[in-house]
Each structure stands twice: as C-alpha cells, then as structure tokens.
KOLFIBA-267490 format. One line per field, with one value per residue: residue in three letters; x, y, z of N, C-alpha, C in turn. Coordinates in steps of 0.001 Angstrom, whole numbers. Layout:
N
resn = [ALA;...]
n.px = [X;...]
n.py = [Y;...]
n.pz = [Z;...]
ca.px = [X;...]
ca.py = [Y;...]
ca.pz = [Z;...]
c.px = [X;...]
c.py = [Y;...]
c.pz = [Z;...]
//
This chain:
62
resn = [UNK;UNK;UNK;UNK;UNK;UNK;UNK;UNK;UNK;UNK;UNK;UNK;UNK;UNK;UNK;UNK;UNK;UNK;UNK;UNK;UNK;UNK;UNK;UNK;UNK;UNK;UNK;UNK;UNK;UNK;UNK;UNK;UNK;UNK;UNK;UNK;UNK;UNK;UNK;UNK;UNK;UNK;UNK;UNK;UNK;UNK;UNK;UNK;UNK;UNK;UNK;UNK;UNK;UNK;UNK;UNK;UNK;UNK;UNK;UNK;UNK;UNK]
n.px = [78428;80581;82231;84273;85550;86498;88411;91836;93750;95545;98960;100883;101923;102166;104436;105808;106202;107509;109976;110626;111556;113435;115232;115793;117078;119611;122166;124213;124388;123781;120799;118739;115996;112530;109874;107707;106501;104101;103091;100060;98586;100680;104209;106048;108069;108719;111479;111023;113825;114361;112134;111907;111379;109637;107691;106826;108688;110339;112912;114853;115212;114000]
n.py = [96429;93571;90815;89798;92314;93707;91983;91546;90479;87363;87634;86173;82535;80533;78769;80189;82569;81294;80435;83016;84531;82474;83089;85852;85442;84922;86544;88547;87295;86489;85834;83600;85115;84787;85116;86569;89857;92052;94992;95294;97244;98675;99948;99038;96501;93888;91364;89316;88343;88658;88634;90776;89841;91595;90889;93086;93820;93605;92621;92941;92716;94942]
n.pz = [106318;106043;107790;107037;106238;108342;109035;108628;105922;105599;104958;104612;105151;108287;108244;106346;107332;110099;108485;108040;110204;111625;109869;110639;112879;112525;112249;109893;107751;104136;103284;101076;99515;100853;100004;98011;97440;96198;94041;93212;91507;90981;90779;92394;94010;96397;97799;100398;103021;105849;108931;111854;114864;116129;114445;112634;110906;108197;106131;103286;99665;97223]
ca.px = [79778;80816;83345;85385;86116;87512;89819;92961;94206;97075;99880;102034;101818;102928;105594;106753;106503;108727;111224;111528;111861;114636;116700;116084;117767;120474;122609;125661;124099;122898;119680;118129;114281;111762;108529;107469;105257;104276;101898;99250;98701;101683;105566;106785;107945;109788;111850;111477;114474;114167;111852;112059;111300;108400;106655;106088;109710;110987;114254;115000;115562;113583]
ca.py = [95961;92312;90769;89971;93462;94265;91286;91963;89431;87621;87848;85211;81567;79844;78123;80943;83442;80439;80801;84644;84561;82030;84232;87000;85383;84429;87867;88439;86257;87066;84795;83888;85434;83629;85035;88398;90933;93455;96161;95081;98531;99722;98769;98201;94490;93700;90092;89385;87705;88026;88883;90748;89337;92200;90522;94037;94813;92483;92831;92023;93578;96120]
ca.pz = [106091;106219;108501;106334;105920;109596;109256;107677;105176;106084;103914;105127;106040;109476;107800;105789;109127;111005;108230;107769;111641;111643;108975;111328;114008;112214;111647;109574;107132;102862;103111;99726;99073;101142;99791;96547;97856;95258;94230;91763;91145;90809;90536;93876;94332;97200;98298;102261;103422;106965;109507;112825;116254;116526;113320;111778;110143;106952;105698;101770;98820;96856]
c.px = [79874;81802;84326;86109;86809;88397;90475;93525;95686;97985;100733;101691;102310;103993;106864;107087;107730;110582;112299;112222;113533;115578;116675;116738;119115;120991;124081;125235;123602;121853;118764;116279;112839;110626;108998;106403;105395;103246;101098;98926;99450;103529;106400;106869;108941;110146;112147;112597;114175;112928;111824;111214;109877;107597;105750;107108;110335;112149;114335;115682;113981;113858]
c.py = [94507;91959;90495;91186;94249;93024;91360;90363;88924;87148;86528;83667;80925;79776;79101;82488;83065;80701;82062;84866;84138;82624;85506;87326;84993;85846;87789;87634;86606;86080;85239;84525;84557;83758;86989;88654;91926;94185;96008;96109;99849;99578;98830;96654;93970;91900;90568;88017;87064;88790;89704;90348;89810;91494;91233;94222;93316;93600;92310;92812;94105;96480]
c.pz = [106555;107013;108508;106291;107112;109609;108361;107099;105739;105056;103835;105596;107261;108952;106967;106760;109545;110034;108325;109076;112170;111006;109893;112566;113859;111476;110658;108480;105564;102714;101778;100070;100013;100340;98896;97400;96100;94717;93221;90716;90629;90474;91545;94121;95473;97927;99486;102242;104693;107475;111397;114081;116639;115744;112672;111245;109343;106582;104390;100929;97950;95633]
//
C-alpha cells in the first residue's frame, strides 16, 4: 500500500475552511454557498455555508 493511501484527501482549502468558519460564527445569518460537495457516484450534492468550530459539522443546503 502507498502512503498516499493512509492520508485522507483534503477536501477543503485554508482559505475556504477560514471562510466557512467565519459564517459559522456569525449566527442568525442566511450565508450564500461557499463551496459544492457532491457524489460522483451518485446524486447527493450538497452547498456548505457554514462551518462548525469542531471542523467536522457543515451547515448548508442539500
């Protein structure tokens, strides 16, 4: 196995982390789309708005 293959890809850039972060600290708020996730495989597509604090729970739409 290569070692590539125990490191997990990362999804996200700094900059687009720092933003989701900042919408996540900012409550009460409809923040536009920062970044598409979606399932190549399949038809799940989901817009992250925000981010929480832990930097495992996104908030968006679906």
């Amino acid at each position: 196995m290569h070692d590539t293959a125990k490191t997990p890809m990362p999804l996200l850039t700094p900059d687009l982390r720092d933003q989701l972060l900042a919408n996540g600290r900012q409550s009460g708020r409809d923040h536009v789309p920062v970044v598409k996730f979606f399932n190549p495989v399949g038809v799940g597509t989901w817009l992250a708005t925000e981010l929480d604090a832990d930097n495992d729970t996104c908030f968006g739409l679906c």
